[in-house]
N, C-alpha and C positions, 0 to 999 in steps of 0.2 A: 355445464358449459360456463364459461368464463366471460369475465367486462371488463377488457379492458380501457386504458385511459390512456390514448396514444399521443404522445407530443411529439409533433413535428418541427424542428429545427431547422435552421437554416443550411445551405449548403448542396451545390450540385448531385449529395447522394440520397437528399430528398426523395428522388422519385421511386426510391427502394421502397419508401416509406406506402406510396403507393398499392404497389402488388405486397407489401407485408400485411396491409389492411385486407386487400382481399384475400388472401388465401387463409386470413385470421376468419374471416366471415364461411369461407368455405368450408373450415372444419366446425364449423356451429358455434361458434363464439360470437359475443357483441362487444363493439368496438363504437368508442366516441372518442372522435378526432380534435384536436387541439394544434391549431395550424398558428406558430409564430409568424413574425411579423418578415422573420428572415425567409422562415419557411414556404413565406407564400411568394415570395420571387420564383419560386422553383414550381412549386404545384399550385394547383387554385382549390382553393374553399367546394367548389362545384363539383370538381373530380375526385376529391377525398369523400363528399356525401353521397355522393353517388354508389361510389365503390363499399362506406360503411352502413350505408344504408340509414344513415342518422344525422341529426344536424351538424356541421362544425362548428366549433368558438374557435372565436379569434380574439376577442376583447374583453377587457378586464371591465369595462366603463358601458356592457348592456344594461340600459336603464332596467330593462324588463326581470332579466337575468339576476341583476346585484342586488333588487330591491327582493328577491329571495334570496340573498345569499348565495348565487348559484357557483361562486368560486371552493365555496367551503360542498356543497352538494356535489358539486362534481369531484371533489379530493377523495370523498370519503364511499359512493356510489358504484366505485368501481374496485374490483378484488386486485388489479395490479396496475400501475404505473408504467408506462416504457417511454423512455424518450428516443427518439427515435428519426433521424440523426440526431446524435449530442455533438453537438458542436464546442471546440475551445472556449468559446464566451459564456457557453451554457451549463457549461461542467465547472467554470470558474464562478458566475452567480449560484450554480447551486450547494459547491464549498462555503462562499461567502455568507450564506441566510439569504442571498438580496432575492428581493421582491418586487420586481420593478415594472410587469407585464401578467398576464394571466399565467404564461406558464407555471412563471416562477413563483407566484404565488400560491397554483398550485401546488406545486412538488413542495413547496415549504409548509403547507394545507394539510396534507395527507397524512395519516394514520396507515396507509397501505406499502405490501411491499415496493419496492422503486426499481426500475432495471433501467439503465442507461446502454447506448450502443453508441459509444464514440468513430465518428469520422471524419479526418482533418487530414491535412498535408502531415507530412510525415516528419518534417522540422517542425512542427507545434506540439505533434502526438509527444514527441521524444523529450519537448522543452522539459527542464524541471521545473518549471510553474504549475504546467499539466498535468505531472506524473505526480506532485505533491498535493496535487488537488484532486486527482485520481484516489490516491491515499487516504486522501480526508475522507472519500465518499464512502471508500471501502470500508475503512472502520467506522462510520456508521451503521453498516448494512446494507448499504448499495449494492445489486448485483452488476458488475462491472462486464460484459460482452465485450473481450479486447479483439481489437481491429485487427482486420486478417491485411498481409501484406500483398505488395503487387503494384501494376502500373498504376500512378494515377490522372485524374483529369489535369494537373499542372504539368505532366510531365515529366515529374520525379517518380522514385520507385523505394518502398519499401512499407514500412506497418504505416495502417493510418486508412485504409478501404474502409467501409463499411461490408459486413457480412451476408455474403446472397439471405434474403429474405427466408427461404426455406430453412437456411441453417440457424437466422433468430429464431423463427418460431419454434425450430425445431428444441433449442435451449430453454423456451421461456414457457411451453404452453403442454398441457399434457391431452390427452384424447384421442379420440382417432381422427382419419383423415389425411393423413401422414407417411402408411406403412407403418415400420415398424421402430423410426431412427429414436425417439423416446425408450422405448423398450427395451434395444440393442445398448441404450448408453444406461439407462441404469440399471439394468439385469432383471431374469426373472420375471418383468412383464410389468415391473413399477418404475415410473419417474425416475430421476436421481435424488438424493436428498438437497442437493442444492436447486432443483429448481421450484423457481419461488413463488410459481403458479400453485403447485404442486401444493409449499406450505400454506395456500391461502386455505385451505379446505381443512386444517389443522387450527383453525386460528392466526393470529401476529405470525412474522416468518419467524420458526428460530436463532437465538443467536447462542454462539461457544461460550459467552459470560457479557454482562453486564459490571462487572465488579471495579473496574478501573473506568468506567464510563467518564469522560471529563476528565480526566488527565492525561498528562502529556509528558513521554517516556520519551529518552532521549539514549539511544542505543550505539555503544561504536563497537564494528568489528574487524575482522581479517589483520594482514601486517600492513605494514609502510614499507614502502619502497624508497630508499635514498639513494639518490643517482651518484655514480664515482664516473664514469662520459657517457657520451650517447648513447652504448649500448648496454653498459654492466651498471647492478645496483647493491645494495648493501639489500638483505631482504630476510624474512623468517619465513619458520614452517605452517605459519597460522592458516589454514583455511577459513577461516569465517564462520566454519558449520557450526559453534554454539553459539557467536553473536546472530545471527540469524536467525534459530531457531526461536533464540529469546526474544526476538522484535517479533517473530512471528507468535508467542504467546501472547506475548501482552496485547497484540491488536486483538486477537482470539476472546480475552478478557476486557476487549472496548476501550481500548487506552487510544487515544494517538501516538501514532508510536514514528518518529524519527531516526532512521537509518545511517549512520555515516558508516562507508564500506570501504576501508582501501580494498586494492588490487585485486580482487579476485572473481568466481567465475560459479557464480550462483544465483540462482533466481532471486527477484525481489517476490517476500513473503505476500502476498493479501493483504490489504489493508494499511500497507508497509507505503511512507515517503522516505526514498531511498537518496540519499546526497554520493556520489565516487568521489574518493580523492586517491592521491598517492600518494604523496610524502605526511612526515610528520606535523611541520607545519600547516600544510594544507587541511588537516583533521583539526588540529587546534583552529584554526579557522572557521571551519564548517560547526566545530563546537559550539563557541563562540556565538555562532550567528543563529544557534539555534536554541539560544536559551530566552526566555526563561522557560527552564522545564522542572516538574515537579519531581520527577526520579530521573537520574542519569546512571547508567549502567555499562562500564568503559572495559567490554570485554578485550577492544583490539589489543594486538601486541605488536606498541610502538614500537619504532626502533628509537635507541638514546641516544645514539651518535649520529652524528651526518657529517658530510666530507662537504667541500668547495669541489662543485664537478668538474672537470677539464671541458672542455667543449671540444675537442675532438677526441675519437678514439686514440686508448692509451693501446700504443705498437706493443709485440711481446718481446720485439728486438730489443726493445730499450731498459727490458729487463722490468721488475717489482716497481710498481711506484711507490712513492712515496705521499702516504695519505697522510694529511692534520684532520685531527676528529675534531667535532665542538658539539657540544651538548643539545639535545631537541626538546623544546618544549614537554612542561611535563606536565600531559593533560589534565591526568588525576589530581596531583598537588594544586594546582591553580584553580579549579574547580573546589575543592577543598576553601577554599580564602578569598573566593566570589564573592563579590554582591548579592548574584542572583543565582548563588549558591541554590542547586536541588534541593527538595526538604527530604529527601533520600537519596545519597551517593555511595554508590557500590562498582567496587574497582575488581580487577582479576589479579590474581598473581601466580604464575607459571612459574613453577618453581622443581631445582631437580633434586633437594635435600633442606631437612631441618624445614619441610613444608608449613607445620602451624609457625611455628615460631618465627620465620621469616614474614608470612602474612602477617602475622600479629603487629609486629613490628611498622610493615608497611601499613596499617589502617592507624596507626596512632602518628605516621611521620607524614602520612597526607592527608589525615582530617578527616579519614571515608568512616561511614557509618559501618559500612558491610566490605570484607574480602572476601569473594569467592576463590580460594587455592586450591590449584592442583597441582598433580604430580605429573610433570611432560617427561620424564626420565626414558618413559615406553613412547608407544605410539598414540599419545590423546592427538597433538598435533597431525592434526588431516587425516584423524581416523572417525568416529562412529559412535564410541563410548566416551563416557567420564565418569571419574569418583572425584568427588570433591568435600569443599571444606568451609561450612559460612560460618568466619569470621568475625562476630561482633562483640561490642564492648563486655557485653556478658557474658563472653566464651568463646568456645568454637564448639561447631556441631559436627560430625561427620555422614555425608550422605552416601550411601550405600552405590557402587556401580551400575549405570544405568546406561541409556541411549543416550544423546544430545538432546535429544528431545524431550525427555523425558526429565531431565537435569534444569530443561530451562523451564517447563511448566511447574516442578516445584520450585524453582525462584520463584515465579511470579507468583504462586499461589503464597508464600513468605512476603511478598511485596504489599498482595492484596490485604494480608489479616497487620502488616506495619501501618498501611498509612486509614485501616479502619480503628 
Protein backbone atom coordinates (compact mmCIF):
# COMPACT_ATOMS: atom_id res chain seq x y z
CA UNK A 1 0.00 0.00 0.00
CA UNK A 2 0.90 3.36 -0.55
CA UNK A 3 1.70 7.13 1.50
CA UNK A 4 0.63 9.54 0.09
CA UNK A 5 1.27 13.35 0.60
CA UNK A 6 -1.96 15.11 -0.04
CA UNK A 7 -1.91 18.97 -0.66
CA UNK A 8 -4.88 20.65 -0.28
CA UNK A 9 -5.37 23.86 -2.19
CA UNK A 10 -7.50 26.42 -2.11
CA UNK A 11 -10.69 26.75 -3.96
CA UNK A 12 -14.46 25.70 -3.91
CA UNK A 13 -13.28 22.11 -5.36
CA UNK A 14 -11.68 21.45 -2.16
CA UNK A 15 -14.15 19.44 -0.77
CA UNK A 16 -13.35 16.80 -3.74
CA UNK A 17 -10.33 16.64 -1.80
CA UNK A 18 -12.36 15.35 1.01
CA UNK A 19 -13.90 12.15 -0.28
CA UNK A 20 -10.54 11.64 -2.43
CA UNK A 21 -8.88 11.16 1.08
CA UNK A 22 -11.40 8.72 1.95
CA UNK A 23 -11.87 6.44 -0.46
CA UNK A 24 -7.70 6.63 -0.62
CA UNK A 25 -7.91 5.19 3.03
CA UNK A 26 -10.46 2.86 1.89
CA UNK A 27 -8.48 1.01 -0.49
CA UNK A 28 -5.72 0.64 2.21
CA UNK A 29 -3.45 3.38 1.49
CA UNK A 30 -2.10 6.12 4.01
CA UNK A 31 -2.71 9.52 3.55
CA UNK A 32 -1.20 12.91 5.38
CA UNK A 33 -3.10 15.75 4.70
CA UNK A 34 -1.45 19.26 4.07
CA UNK A 35 -4.23 21.78 4.16
CA UNK A 36 -3.11 25.48 2.68
CA UNK A 37 -4.09 28.41 3.99
CA UNK A 38 -6.47 28.84 0.94
CA UNK A 39 -7.48 25.50 1.38
CA UNK A 40 -8.81 25.75 4.76
CA UNK A 41 -11.53 28.40 3.69
CA UNK A 42 -13.14 25.38 2.06
CA UNK A 43 -12.51 22.28 4.45
CA UNK A 44 -11.32 22.42 8.15
CA UNK A 45 -8.17 20.67 9.55
CA UNK A 46 -10.70 18.37 11.68
CA UNK A 47 -12.58 16.94 8.72
CA UNK A 48 -9.43 16.01 6.69
CA UNK A 49 -8.13 14.10 10.08
CA UNK A 50 -10.73 12.66 10.71
CA UNK A 51 -11.32 11.20 7.28
CA UNK A 52 -7.11 10.42 6.98
CA UNK A 53 -6.99 9.20 9.97
CA UNK A 54 -3.68 11.25 10.72
CA UNK A 55 -2.65 14.51 11.78
CA UNK A 56 -2.95 17.59 9.28
CA UNK A 57 -0.15 20.43 8.81
CA UNK A 58 -0.96 23.57 8.02
CA UNK A 59 2.18 25.46 9.06
CA UNK A 60 5.58 25.96 8.00
CA UNK A 61 6.49 27.79 11.65
CA UNK A 62 5.55 24.30 14.10
CA UNK A 63 8.04 24.90 16.66
CA UNK A 64 7.62 21.24 17.49
CA UNK A 65 7.60 20.09 13.99
CA UNK A 66 10.55 22.47 12.33
CA UNK A 67 12.94 21.81 15.22
CA UNK A 68 12.79 18.19 13.37
CA UNK A 69 12.96 19.35 10.23
CA UNK A 70 9.58 17.94 9.78
CA UNK A 71 9.11 19.98 6.21
CA UNK A 72 12.05 17.94 4.78
CA UNK A 73 10.41 14.63 6.70
CA UNK A 74 7.29 14.86 5.39
CA UNK A 75 8.71 15.64 1.52
CA UNK A 76 10.64 12.63 1.55
CA UNK A 77 8.18 10.05 3.84
CA UNK A 78 5.80 9.57 1.53
CA UNK A 79 5.96 7.48 -2.05
CA UNK A 80 3.76 10.20 -3.90
CA UNK A 81 2.93 13.93 -3.86
CA UNK A 82 -0.68 15.01 -5.26
CA UNK A 83 -1.74 18.32 -4.97
CA UNK A 84 -5.05 18.39 -4.92
CA UNK A 85 -7.00 21.06 -5.95
CA UNK A 86 -4.00 22.94 -7.81
CA UNK A 87 -4.96 25.98 -8.03
CA UNK A 88 -3.67 29.06 -10.58
CA UNK A 89 -1.42 30.51 -7.83
CA UNK A 90 -0.10 27.09 -6.83
CA UNK A 91 0.73 25.73 -10.28
CA UNK A 92 2.45 29.38 -10.75
CA UNK A 93 4.59 29.19 -7.24
CA UNK A 94 5.50 25.84 -8.11
CA UNK A 95 6.97 26.77 -11.78
CA UNK A 96 8.46 29.70 -10.04
CA UNK A 97 10.83 27.48 -7.17
CA UNK A 98 8.94 29.97 -4.66
CA UNK A 99 8.78 28.72 -1.21
CA UNK A 100 6.71 30.65 0.62
CA UNK A 101 4.34 28.42 2.98
CA UNK A 102 4.56 24.75 3.93
CA UNK A 103 3.25 23.52 0.84
CA UNK A 104 5.31 24.94 -1.36
CA UNK A 105 8.26 24.22 0.45
CA UNK A 106 7.20 20.97 0.31
CA UNK A 107 6.73 20.17 -3.22
CA UNK A 108 10.20 22.17 -3.74
CA UNK A 109 11.49 19.41 -0.73
CA UNK A 110 10.67 16.31 -2.34
CA UNK A 111 12.72 13.72 -4.13
CA UNK A 112 9.12 12.06 -4.84
CA UNK A 113 7.11 11.66 -7.75
CA UNK A 114 4.62 14.94 -7.98
CA UNK A 115 0.94 14.78 -9.47
CA UNK A 116 -0.99 17.82 -9.57
CA UNK A 117 -4.84 18.12 -10.47
CA UNK A 118 -5.51 21.53 -11.60
CA UNK A 119 -8.90 23.32 -10.89
CA UNK A 120 -9.75 26.81 -11.81
CA UNK A 121 -12.23 29.00 -13.93
CA UNK A 122 -11.93 28.25 -17.22
CA UNK A 123 -10.52 31.77 -18.27
CA UNK A 124 -7.31 31.14 -16.02
CA UNK A 125 -7.10 27.26 -16.96
CA UNK A 126 -6.78 28.39 -20.78
CA UNK A 127 -4.66 31.73 -19.75
CA UNK A 128 -1.11 31.35 -21.44
CA UNK A 129 0.50 32.13 -18.03
CA UNK A 130 -1.12 28.77 -16.92
CA UNK A 131 -0.55 26.68 -19.73
CA UNK A 132 3.19 27.91 -19.93
CA UNK A 133 3.46 27.03 -16.34
CA UNK A 134 1.68 23.77 -17.02
CA UNK A 135 4.60 23.22 -19.45
CA UNK A 136 7.14 24.07 -17.17
CA UNK A 137 5.86 21.42 -14.77
CA UNK A 138 5.37 18.98 -17.36
CA UNK A 139 8.99 18.87 -18.50
CA UNK A 140 9.94 18.47 -15.27
CA UNK A 141 8.03 15.30 -14.65
CA UNK A 142 5.07 16.45 -13.22
CA UNK A 143 2.13 14.22 -13.61
CA UNK A 144 -0.30 16.84 -15.00
CA UNK A 145 -4.49 15.26 -14.32
CA UNK A 146 -6.09 17.80 -17.01
CA UNK A 147 -9.28 19.25 -15.84
CA UNK A 148 -12.45 17.62 -17.17
CA UNK A 149 -14.82 20.22 -18.67
CA UNK A 150 -18.52 21.31 -17.60
CA UNK A 151 -20.53 23.72 -15.67
CA UNK A 152 -18.78 25.55 -13.09
CA UNK A 153 -19.46 26.98 -9.60
CA UNK A 154 -19.03 30.77 -11.50
CA UNK A 155 -21.33 29.99 -13.94
CA UNK A 156 -19.18 29.59 -17.03
CA UNK A 157 -18.82 26.37 -18.70
CA UNK A 158 -15.95 24.54 -20.20
CA UNK A 159 -12.20 22.85 -19.01
CA UNK A 160 -11.17 23.84 -15.74
CA UNK A 161 -13.63 21.16 -13.10
CA UNK A 162 -11.73 19.23 -11.11
CA UNK A 163 -11.95 15.32 -11.86
CA UNK A 164 -14.67 13.10 -9.67
CA UNK A 165 -12.36 11.83 -7.06
CA UNK A 166 -12.88 8.07 -8.19
CA UNK A 167 -11.40 9.07 -11.61
CA UNK A 168 -8.03 10.61 -9.56
CA UNK A 169 -7.55 7.80 -7.75
CA UNK A 170 -8.40 5.88 -10.37
CA UNK A 171 -5.21 7.60 -12.34
CA UNK A 172 -2.80 7.96 -9.54
CA UNK A 173 -3.06 4.79 -7.39
CA UNK A 174 -2.89 1.09 -8.25
CA UNK A 175 -4.36 -1.84 -5.92
CA UNK A 176 -7.51 -3.16 -5.25
CA UNK A 177 -10.53 -1.61 -3.93
CA UNK A 178 -11.58 -0.04 -7.16
CA UNK A 179 -12.84 -3.01 -9.45
CA UNK A 180 -11.13 -3.24 -12.24
CA UNK A 181 -10.77 0.75 -13.81
CA UNK A 182 -6.67 0.42 -13.19
CA UNK A 183 -6.52 -3.03 -14.94
CA UNK A 184 -8.98 -2.11 -18.00
CA UNK A 185 -6.55 1.15 -18.62
CA UNK A 186 -3.47 -0.49 -18.54
CA UNK A 187 -4.17 -4.14 -19.87
CA UNK A 188 -3.51 -7.39 -18.85
CA UNK A 189 -3.95 -6.78 -15.09
CA UNK A 190 -1.02 -4.02 -14.67
CA UNK A 191 -1.01 -0.36 -13.98
CA UNK A 192 -0.21 1.88 -17.05
CA UNK A 193 3.19 2.78 -17.38
CA UNK A 194 2.46 6.32 -16.69
CA UNK A 195 1.04 5.89 -13.41
CA UNK A 196 3.32 7.26 -10.94
CA UNK A 197 2.33 5.36 -8.02
CA UNK A 198 2.98 2.41 -9.94
CA UNK A 199 6.69 3.90 -10.72
CA UNK A 200 7.22 4.38 -7.06
CA UNK A 201 7.76 0.69 -6.44
CA UNK A 202 10.55 0.69 -9.28
CA UNK A 203 12.42 3.30 -7.61
CA UNK A 204 12.58 7.62 -8.97
CA UNK A 205 9.61 7.79 -11.62
CA UNK A 206 11.11 7.26 -15.01
CA UNK A 207 11.80 9.67 -17.39
CA UNK A 208 12.19 9.42 -21.67
CA UNK A 209 15.93 11.30 -21.13
CA UNK A 210 17.58 13.65 -19.05
CA UNK A 211 19.98 14.73 -21.70
CA UNK A 212 18.82 18.29 -22.57
CA UNK A 213 17.70 18.90 -18.78
CA UNK A 214 18.21 22.80 -18.30
CA UNK A 215 17.89 23.92 -21.63
CA UNK A 216 15.66 25.76 -23.25
CA UNK A 217 14.43 24.90 -26.99
CA UNK A 218 12.55 27.25 -28.88
CA UNK A 219 10.46 25.43 -31.48
CA UNK A 220 8.26 27.23 -34.49
CA UNK A 221 5.82 25.25 -36.57
CA UNK A 222 2.79 25.01 -39.05
CA UNK A 223 2.27 28.01 -41.96
CA UNK A 224 1.21 31.78 -41.45
CA UNK A 225 -1.75 32.86 -42.51
CA UNK A 226 -1.80 36.51 -44.23
CA UNK A 227 -4.97 38.00 -44.57
CA UNK A 228 -6.03 39.45 -48.22
CA UNK A 229 -10.05 40.64 -46.19
CA UNK A 230 -12.05 39.25 -43.77
CA UNK A 231 -12.41 36.00 -45.15
CA UNK A 232 -9.52 34.71 -47.61
CA UNK A 233 -5.66 34.44 -46.57
CA UNK A 234 -2.52 33.83 -48.43
CA UNK A 235 -1.61 30.35 -46.62
CA UNK A 236 0.52 26.79 -47.11
CA UNK A 237 0.32 23.14 -46.97
CA UNK A 238 2.31 22.88 -43.62
CA UNK A 239 0.63 20.97 -41.12
CA UNK A 240 2.66 21.34 -38.18
CA UNK A 241 3.18 17.49 -37.81
CA UNK A 242 7.15 17.73 -37.77
CA UNK A 243 7.31 21.02 -35.76
CA UNK A 244 5.50 19.32 -33.19
CA UNK A 245 6.79 16.21 -33.01
CA UNK A 246 10.17 17.82 -32.48
CA UNK A 247 8.98 20.15 -29.46
CA UNK A 248 7.50 16.92 -28.37
CA UNK A 249 11.08 15.17 -28.31
CA UNK A 250 12.93 17.58 -26.90
CA UNK A 251 10.65 17.94 -23.87
CA UNK A 252 10.82 13.93 -23.95
CA UNK A 253 14.77 14.48 -23.63
CA UNK A 254 14.03 17.27 -20.49
CA UNK A 255 14.58 20.46 -22.43
CA UNK A 256 12.13 23.19 -21.92
CA UNK A 257 10.77 23.35 -24.83
CA UNK A 258 8.63 26.58 -26.40
CA UNK A 259 6.11 26.05 -29.00
CA UNK A 260 5.18 28.83 -31.48
CA UNK A 261 2.35 27.29 -33.71
CA UNK A 262 0.64 29.15 -36.44
CA UNK A 263 -2.84 27.95 -37.55
CA UNK A 264 -3.37 24.74 -37.02
CA UNK A 265 -5.13 21.82 -35.37
CA UNK A 266 -3.14 19.61 -33.30
CA UNK A 267 -2.49 18.85 -29.86
CA UNK A 268 -0.04 20.60 -27.59
CA UNK A 269 2.75 17.83 -27.06
CA UNK A 270 3.45 17.11 -23.01
CA UNK A 271 5.60 19.06 -21.41
CA UNK A 272 5.02 21.44 -24.44
CA UNK A 273 4.39 25.67 -23.60
CA UNK A 274 2.58 26.22 -26.63
CA UNK A 275 2.31 30.27 -27.96
CA UNK A 276 -0.65 30.49 -31.36
CA UNK A 277 -0.24 33.09 -33.62
CA UNK A 278 -1.27 33.54 -37.27
CA UNK A 279 0.44 35.82 -39.37
CA UNK A 280 4.12 36.12 -40.02
CA UNK A 281 4.69 38.91 -37.92
CA UNK A 282 2.92 37.71 -35.17
CA UNK A 283 5.62 34.52 -35.00
CA UNK A 284 8.42 37.08 -35.24
CA UNK A 285 6.91 38.49 -32.21
CA UNK A 286 6.28 35.53 -30.27
CA UNK A 287 9.97 34.72 -31.38
CA UNK A 288 11.32 37.59 -30.06
CA UNK A 289 9.81 37.32 -26.82
CA UNK A 290 10.87 34.24 -26.26
CA UNK A 291 14.42 34.24 -26.41
CA UNK A 292 16.86 34.02 -24.81
CA UNK A 293 17.01 30.31 -25.91
CA UNK A 294 19.74 28.05 -26.15
CA UNK A 295 18.56 26.10 -29.59
CA UNK A 296 16.09 27.56 -31.69
CA UNK A 297 14.62 25.20 -34.38
CA UNK A 298 12.45 27.27 -37.07
CA UNK A 299 10.60 24.43 -38.72
CA UNK A 300 7.35 26.72 -39.57
CA UNK A 301 6.87 27.62 -43.25
CA UNK A 302 6.42 31.33 -43.23
CA UNK A 303 4.98 32.81 -45.68
CA UNK A 304 7.42 35.97 -47.47
CA UNK A 305 4.76 38.00 -48.80
CA UNK A 306 1.96 39.76 -47.10
CA UNK A 307 -0.75 41.97 -48.70
CA UNK A 308 -2.43 45.27 -46.95
CA UNK A 309 -5.81 43.37 -46.18
CA UNK A 310 -8.96 45.26 -47.54
CA UNK A 311 -11.24 45.38 -44.58
CA UNK A 312 -14.21 44.36 -46.26
CA UNK A 313 -14.89 41.44 -48.37
CA UNK A 314 -13.38 41.49 -51.86
CA UNK A 315 -16.95 40.98 -54.33
CA UNK A 316 -16.27 38.48 -57.28
CA UNK A 317 -18.23 41.09 -59.34
CA UNK A 318 -15.57 43.39 -59.17
CA UNK A 319 -13.41 41.01 -60.83
CA UNK A 320 -9.19 39.87 -59.61
CA UNK A 321 -7.94 42.24 -57.16
CA UNK A 322 -5.32 43.66 -57.37
CA UNK A 323 -2.77 42.66 -54.60
CA UNK A 324 0.82 44.85 -53.57
CA UNK A 325 2.98 42.26 -51.82
CA UNK A 326 5.77 43.48 -49.28
CA UNK A 327 8.14 41.35 -47.66
CA UNK A 328 7.64 39.35 -44.08
CA UNK A 329 9.98 39.20 -41.65
CA UNK A 330 12.67 36.87 -41.96
CA UNK A 331 12.74 34.90 -38.78
CA UNK A 332 15.74 32.65 -39.55
CA UNK A 333 17.91 35.60 -41.01
CA UNK A 334 17.35 37.92 -37.96
CA UNK A 335 17.80 35.28 -35.52
CA UNK A 336 20.99 34.48 -37.49
CA UNK A 337 22.56 38.44 -36.47
CA UNK A 338 20.91 38.38 -32.75
CA UNK A 339 22.23 39.48 -29.77
CA UNK A 340 20.75 36.78 -28.06
CA UNK A 341 21.55 34.60 -30.94
CA UNK A 342 20.83 30.53 -29.99
CA UNK A 343 24.14 28.92 -29.37
CA UNK A 344 22.37 26.30 -31.86
CA UNK A 345 20.11 27.59 -34.77
CA UNK A 346 18.60 25.20 -37.14
CA UNK A 347 16.25 26.52 -39.94
CA UNK A 348 14.06 24.01 -42.47
CA UNK A 349 14.11 24.32 -45.99
CA UNK A 350 11.18 22.88 -48.21
CA UNK A 351 12.44 22.61 -51.14
CA UNK A 352 11.15 21.05 -54.69
CA UNK A 353 14.62 20.91 -56.72
CA UNK A 354 18.55 21.12 -56.44
CA UNK A 355 17.44 20.17 -52.50
CA UNK A 356 21.20 20.16 -51.08
CA UNK A 357 22.33 22.85 -52.86
CA UNK A 358 19.63 25.31 -52.15
CA UNK A 359 19.86 24.33 -48.29
CA UNK A 360 23.37 24.84 -48.52
CA UNK A 361 23.21 28.11 -49.85
CA UNK A 362 20.35 29.02 -47.31
CA UNK A 363 22.51 28.04 -44.00
CA UNK A 364 25.58 30.22 -45.15
CA UNK A 365 22.91 33.50 -46.32
CA UNK A 366 21.20 33.23 -42.71
CA UNK A 367 23.87 32.42 -40.43
CA UNK A 368 22.08 28.93 -39.23
CA UNK A 369 24.27 26.39 -37.92
CA UNK A 370 22.03 23.36 -39.26
CA UNK A 371 19.40 23.09 -42.43
CA UNK A 372 17.25 20.54 -42.10
CA UNK A 373 16.08 20.06 -46.20
CA UNK A 374 13.58 18.28 -47.74
CA UNK A 375 11.96 17.35 -50.79
CA UNK A 376 7.98 18.73 -50.65
CA UNK A 377 7.68 17.95 -54.35
CA UNK A 378 5.34 14.60 -53.14
CA UNK A 379 3.25 14.64 -50.11
CA UNK A 380 5.64 15.40 -47.03
CA UNK A 381 3.34 18.49 -46.58
CA UNK A 382 0.36 17.18 -44.15
CA UNK A 383 1.53 13.64 -44.67
CA UNK A 384 3.30 11.16 -42.08
CA UNK A 385 6.78 10.59 -43.48
CA UNK A 386 10.09 12.49 -44.19
CA UNK A 387 13.57 11.99 -45.82
CA UNK A 388 15.52 14.65 -45.21
CA UNK A 389 18.91 16.31 -45.29
CA UNK A 390 21.14 17.88 -42.14
CA UNK A 391 22.78 20.64 -43.54
CA UNK A 392 25.88 21.69 -41.79
CA UNK A 393 29.20 23.46 -42.32
CA UNK A 394 30.84 20.18 -42.60
CA UNK A 395 28.58 18.78 -45.13
CA UNK A 396 25.29 17.28 -45.61
CA UNK A 397 24.16 14.01 -44.39
CA UNK A 398 21.33 12.16 -45.70
CA UNK A 399 18.69 10.52 -43.35
CA UNK A 400 16.98 7.56 -44.55
CA UNK A 401 12.77 7.83 -44.87
CA UNK A 402 11.28 7.51 -41.80
CA UNK A 403 8.00 8.75 -39.65
CA UNK A 404 7.71 12.33 -38.35
CA UNK A 405 8.43 11.09 -35.42
CA UNK A 406 11.02 9.28 -35.98
CA UNK A 407 12.84 12.31 -38.10
CA UNK A 408 12.49 14.56 -35.02
CA UNK A 409 13.99 12.10 -32.39
CA UNK A 410 17.02 11.79 -34.50
CA UNK A 411 17.28 15.59 -34.46
CA UNK A 412 17.29 15.81 -31.10
CA UNK A 413 19.35 13.04 -30.46
CA UNK A 414 22.00 15.17 -33.08
CA UNK A 415 21.09 18.20 -30.90
CA UNK A 416 21.95 16.31 -27.72
CA UNK A 417 25.55 14.80 -28.75
CA UNK A 418 26.09 19.08 -30.36
CA UNK A 419 25.62 20.92 -27.44
CA UNK A 420 27.57 17.89 -25.22
Amino acid sequence: MAHILHIVGGGIAAYKAAELIRLARKSGHRVTPVLTAGGAHFVTPMSLAALAESPVYTSLWDLKDEAEMGHIQLSRAADLVLVCPATADLIAKMAAGIADDLATTLLLATDKPVVIAPAMNVRMWQHEATQANIGTLRARGVTVIDPDEGPMACGEFGPGRLPEPEAILTQILPGPGRGTAIEDRGGGGSPPATNPLHQVSLGPPPRSGEELRGTHILVTAGPTHEPIDPVRVIANRSSGKQGFAIAAAAAQAGARVTLIAGPVALPTPGGVARIDVETAEEMAAAVEAALPADVAILVAAVADWKVVPSPNKLKKADGPPELTFAPNPDILATLGKHPDRPRLLIGFAAETENVVANATAKRIAKNADWIVANDVSGDVMGGDRNRVHLIAASGAKECPEATKEEVAQHLVQHIIEELA
